[in-house]
N, C-alpha and C positions, 0 to 999 in steps of 0.2 A: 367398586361395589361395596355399599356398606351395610352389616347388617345388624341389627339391635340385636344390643348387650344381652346376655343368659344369666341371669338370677342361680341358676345351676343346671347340675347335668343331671341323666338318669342315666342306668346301666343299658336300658334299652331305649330306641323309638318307637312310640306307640302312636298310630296313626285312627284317629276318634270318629266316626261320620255323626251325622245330627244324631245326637244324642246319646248312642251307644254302641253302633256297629265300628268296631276297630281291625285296624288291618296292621301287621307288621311285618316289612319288606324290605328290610337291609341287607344291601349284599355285601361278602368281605371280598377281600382280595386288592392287589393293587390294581392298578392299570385302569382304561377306560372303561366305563360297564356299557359295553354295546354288545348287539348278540353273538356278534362273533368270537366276544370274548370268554361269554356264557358257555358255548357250545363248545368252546375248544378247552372243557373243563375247569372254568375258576370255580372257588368252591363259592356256596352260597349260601349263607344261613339261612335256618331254616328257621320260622315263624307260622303262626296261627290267623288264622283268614276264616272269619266265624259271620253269618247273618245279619245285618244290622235289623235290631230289632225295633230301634224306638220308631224308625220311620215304617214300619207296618202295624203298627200301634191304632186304634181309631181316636179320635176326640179325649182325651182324657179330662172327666171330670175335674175341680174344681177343689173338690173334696179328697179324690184320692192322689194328685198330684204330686202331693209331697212326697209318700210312700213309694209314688212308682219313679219319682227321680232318685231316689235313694237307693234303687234295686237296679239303674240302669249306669248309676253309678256302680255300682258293685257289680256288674256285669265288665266294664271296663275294668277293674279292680283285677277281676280274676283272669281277663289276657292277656291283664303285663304280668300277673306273676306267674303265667302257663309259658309267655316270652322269655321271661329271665329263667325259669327251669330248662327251655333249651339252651340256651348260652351258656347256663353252669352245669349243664349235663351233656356237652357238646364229645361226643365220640366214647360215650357209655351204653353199654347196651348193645343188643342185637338187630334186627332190621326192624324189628316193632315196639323197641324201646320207646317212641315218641308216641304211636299208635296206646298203649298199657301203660303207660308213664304219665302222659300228659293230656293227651287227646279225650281217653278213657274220663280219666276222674273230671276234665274239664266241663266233658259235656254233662256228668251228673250237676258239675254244681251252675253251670247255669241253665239244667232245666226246673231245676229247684228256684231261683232266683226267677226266671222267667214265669214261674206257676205263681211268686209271690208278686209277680205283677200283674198276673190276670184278677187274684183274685180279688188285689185293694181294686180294679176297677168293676171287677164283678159287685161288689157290696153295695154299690151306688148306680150299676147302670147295668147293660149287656156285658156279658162274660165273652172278652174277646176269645176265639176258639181259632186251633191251628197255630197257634203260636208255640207249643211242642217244638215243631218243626224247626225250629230256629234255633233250636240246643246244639247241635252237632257244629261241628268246625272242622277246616279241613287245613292243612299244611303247604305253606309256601316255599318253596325253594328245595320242595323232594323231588330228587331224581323220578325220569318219566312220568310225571304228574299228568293224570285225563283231566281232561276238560270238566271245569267246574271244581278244580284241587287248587287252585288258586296260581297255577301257575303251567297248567297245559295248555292244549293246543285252541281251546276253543276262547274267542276274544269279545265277543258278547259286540261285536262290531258291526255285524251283516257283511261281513268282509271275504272272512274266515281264505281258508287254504294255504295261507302265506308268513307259517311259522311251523318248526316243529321240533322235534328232541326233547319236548316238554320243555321248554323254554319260549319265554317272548321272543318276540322281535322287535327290534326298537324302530318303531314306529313311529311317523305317518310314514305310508309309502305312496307312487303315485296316484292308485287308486284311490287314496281317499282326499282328493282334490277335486275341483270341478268348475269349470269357466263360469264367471257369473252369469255374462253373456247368453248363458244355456237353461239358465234358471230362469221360470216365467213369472211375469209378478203373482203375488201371491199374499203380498198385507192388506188386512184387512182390519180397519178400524172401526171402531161402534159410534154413531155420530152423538153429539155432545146436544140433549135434549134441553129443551128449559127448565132451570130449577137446576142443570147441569153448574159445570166448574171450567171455564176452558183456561185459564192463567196459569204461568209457570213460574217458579223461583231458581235459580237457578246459585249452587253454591261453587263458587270459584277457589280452587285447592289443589291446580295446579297438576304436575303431570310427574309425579316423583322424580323430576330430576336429582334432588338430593339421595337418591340411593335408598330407600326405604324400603328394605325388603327382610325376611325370612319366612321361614316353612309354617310357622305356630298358627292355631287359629285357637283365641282363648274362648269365642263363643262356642264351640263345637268340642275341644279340647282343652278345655281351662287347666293350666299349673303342666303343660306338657310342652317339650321342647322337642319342635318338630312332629309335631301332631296334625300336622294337611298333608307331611311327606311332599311336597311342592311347594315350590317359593312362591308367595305372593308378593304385588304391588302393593305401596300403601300410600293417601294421601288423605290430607287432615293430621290428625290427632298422631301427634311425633314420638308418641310413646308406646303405641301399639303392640304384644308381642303376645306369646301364651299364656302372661300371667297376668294381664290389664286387668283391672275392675273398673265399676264405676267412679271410685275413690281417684283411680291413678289417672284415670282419665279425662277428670275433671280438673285436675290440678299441670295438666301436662301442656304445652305448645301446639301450636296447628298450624297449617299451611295454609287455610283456609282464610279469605274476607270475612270481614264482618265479625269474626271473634267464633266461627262454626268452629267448636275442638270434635267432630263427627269422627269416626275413622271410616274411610271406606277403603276397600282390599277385596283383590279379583286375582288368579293367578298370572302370574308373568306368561309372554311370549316370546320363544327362542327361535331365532336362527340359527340354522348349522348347516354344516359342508363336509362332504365325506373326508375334506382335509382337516378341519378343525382340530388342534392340539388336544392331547387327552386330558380328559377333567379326575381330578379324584380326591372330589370334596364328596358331601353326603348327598349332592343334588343328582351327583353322578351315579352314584349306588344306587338312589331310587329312580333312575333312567332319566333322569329329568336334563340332556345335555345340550349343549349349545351357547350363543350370547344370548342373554338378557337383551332387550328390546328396548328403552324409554318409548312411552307411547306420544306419539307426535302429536294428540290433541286427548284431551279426557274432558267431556262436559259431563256435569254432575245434575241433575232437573229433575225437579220435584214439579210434577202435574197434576190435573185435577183427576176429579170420575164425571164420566160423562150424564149420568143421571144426579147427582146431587154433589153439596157444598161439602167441602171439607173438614174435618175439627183437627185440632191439634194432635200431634201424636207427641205423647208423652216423653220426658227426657229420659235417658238411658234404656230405649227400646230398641232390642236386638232384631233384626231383620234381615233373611237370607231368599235366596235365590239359586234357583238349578240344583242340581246334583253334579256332586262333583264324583259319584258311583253309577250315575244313570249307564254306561254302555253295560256292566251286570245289575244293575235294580229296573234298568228298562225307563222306560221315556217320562213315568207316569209324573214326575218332579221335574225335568229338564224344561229346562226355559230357554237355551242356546239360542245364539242369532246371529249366524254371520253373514256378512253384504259385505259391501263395495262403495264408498263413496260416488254418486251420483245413480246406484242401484239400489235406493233404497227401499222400495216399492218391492224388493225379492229377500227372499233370505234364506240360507240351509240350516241343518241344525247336524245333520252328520256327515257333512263332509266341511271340508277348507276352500274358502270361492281361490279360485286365480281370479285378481284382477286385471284390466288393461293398463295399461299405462298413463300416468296421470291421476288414479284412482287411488284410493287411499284403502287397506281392509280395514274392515271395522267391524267391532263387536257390541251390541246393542244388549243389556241387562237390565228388565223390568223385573220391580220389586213387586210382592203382593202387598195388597192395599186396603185393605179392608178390615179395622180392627176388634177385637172384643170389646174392648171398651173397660176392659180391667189389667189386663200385664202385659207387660212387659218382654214376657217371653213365656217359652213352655218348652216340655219334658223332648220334644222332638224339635224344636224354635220356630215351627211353623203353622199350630194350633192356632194363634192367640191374633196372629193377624196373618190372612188367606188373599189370595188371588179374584176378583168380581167375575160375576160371571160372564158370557160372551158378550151380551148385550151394554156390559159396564157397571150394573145393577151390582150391590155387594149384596151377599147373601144374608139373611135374616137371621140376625141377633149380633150383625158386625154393622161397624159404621165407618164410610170412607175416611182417609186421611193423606196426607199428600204421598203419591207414587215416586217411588226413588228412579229413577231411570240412567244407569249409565252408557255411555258413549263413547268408546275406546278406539283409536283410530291410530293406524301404523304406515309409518312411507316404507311398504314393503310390496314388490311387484316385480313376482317370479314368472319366469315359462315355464310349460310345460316342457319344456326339454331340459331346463336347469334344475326341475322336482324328478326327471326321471333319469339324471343322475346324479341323485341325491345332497340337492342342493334343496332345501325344505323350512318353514318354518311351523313350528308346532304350539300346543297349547301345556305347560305344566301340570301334571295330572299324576294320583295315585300309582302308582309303578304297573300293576293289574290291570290298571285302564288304559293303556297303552295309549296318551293322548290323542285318544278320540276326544273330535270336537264338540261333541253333546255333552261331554262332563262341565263345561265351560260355566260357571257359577259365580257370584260376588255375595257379600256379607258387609254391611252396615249397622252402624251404633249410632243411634241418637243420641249427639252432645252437644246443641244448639242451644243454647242460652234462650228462656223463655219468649224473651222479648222478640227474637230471630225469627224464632217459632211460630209465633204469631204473626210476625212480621208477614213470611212465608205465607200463611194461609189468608192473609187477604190479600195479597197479588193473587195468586190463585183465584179465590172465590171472586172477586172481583174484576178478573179476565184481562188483569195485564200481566207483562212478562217484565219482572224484577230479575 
């Protein structure tokens, strides 16, 4: 397994979501980090688990944009250095040294920093309200932590009953599995009107057999190592890590036909077995155990909108998908899709299909498609180009552009009797989100060479499949 080079280290891991909510969830100790391990006392660092604020943000103007990425920046700012104040104040103090020490001053200064972001949006538009609420943060890896401390009993799953001692469980277990077989169709597409787009392009980049993995995401996390807390897949753009720019990424190799330097990156899926040798890398400490998967097919399809033509979508346009915090932010961003090869026509979103045999699982990730028509990205990176609406129709003041669509597909095909003695494969996921399958998400950079670009939109507009 290979994983790209680190520019450097930090003293801690800071784990970033869109835009500002940050989570840090390193455990110490040797040995495997399973829950057994947990509960039979290994020690655990202890870490800050604060609201992600950018993604309860509304719309943010145009105008105040700048000032409020600058305050949600400095909101990340102030949890890694409330992070490294635990690490260099680690066994100081009384039982509420962390509570008066760091918790305390924390939340002053990002309710301070959060007031400096309603208000650059207050000057130009509605003053978002309730965002107070987001100041306080709460500690990961304190002993009998409740639900909702970032590390008790309750698992934001619909599961719930099947952990406790204020500790996870490393999860899936069989419950949260489900024969596809048992699932009724349930896709439903918007049909492709005239004046519509039905053509697709499709980019070929392969299935990272080369090994291209690590934990960074530099759209979400930029200049941090280890900031998804889960390994990703990468394919395309050979250079991908937390510290990519535009610059690196234009200059860098791709896996991809045609000269697509794109990066596109979804988190890895693991197999494991109650026998499986103990891991005690950093993947292990964030729960994340098991083999790594190669996916046995990945199509990459860029498709139309069903009501109109599509324009070019700009080069170095950042474009994400799902929540990878949806089991505690709730559904309202999950895009998850899992089937079954020849079960296409069904899908779950919170549980894991068993397939039959023969059947391939597979993970289906549609991007949203609809763009402003000016950036590139924005303060949450999902402002600037949004999802259409049910009918296909993109909302008014966006303009369609081709739909990213991946297609993840594994020769993997458990029973039910080999998942409920803990023979399991899982999804890579924040430590907190105890890989539930609705955190399932992918992230894309456009770095198609103009001419590609173009190329792309009229196979699309044109209704053939390139």
């Amino acid at each position: 397994m290979r994983f790209a080079r680190r520019p450097r280290a930090f003293l801690s891991t800071v784990a970033l979501t869109a835009g500002g909510g940050v989570v840090l969830a390193t455990l110490s100790g040797a040995g495997p980090a399973t829950a057994a391990s947990h509960s039979a006392g290994a020690p655990r660092a202890l870490s800050v688990n604060c609201p992600d604020v950018a993604s309860r943000l509304p719309a943010v103007p145009a105008k105040a944009r700048a000032e409020v990425d600058r305050n949600l920046m400095q909101l990340n700012i102030q949890i890694q250095e409330a992070n490294n104040r635990l690490v260099t104040s680690a066994g100081e103090g009384g039982p509420d040294f962390a509570q008066n020490a760091v918790l305390g001053p924390l939340r002053d200064k990002r309710l301070a920093t959060i007031n400096r972001i309603a208000t650059a949006i207050g000057r130009v538009a509605e003053r978002p309200a309730g965002l107070d609420a987001l100041a306080a943060c709460t500690l990961n890896g304190a002993p009998n932590a409740g639900a909702g401390q970032g590390g008790g009993t309750g698992n934001g799953m619909g599961n719930g009953g099947e952990q406790g001692n204020g500790e996870q469980q490393l999860r899936p277990v069989a419950s949260d599995f489900i024969d596809i077989r048992r699932v009724r169709p349930n896709v439903r597409r918007p049909k492709v009107k005239r004046g519509g787009s039905r053509g697709t392009f499709t980019s070929r980049c392969g299935r990272n057999k080369n090994g291209h993995y690590n934990s960074d995401n530099f759209i979400t996390a930029p200049g941090v190592v280890n900031g998804a807390h889960h390994t990703h897949d990468y394919v395309g753009n050979k250079s991908t890590d937390g510290f990519s720019t535009d610059e690196s990424l234009a200059r860098a190799g791709t896996t991809c036909k045609a000269g697509d330097k794109s990066t596109y990156f979804w988190p890895v899926l693991r197999l494991r077995s109650p026998n499986d040798p103990p891991q005690n890398d950093q993947s292990a400490a964030d729960l994340n155990v098991g083999r790594i998967q190669v996916p046995a097919s990945v199509k990459l399809e860029f498709r139309g909108n069903p009501r109109a033509k599509v324009t070019a979508m700009p080069r170095f346009m950042r474009v994400i998908t799902g929540d990878a915090k949806a089991a505690t932010n709730g559904p309202a961003n999950a895009r998850a899709a899992w089937t079954c090869s020849g079960f296409t026509d069904r899908v779950v979103t919170d549980k894991y299909p068993i397939c039959p045999k023969g059947s391939r699982l597979t993970r289906i990730l549609d991007f949203p498609s609809c763009w402003d028509g000016r950036n590139t990205d924005s303060a949450n990176h999902r402002t600037h180009v949004v999802f259409p609406r049910a009918n296909g129709a993109c909302p008014r003041g966006t303009r369609p552009v081709p739909q990213l669509r991946m297609t993840i597909s594994y020769k993997i095909n458990l029973t039910k009797a080999q998942i409920r003695k803990g023979r399991v494969y899982a999804l890579d996921s924040f430590p907190e989100q105890l890989h539930n399958p609705i955190t399932d998400h992918g992230d894309f950079v456009n770095v198609m060479p103009r001419q590609l670009m173009r190329f792309a939109v009229f196979c699309i507009n044109s209704g053939k499949r390139c």
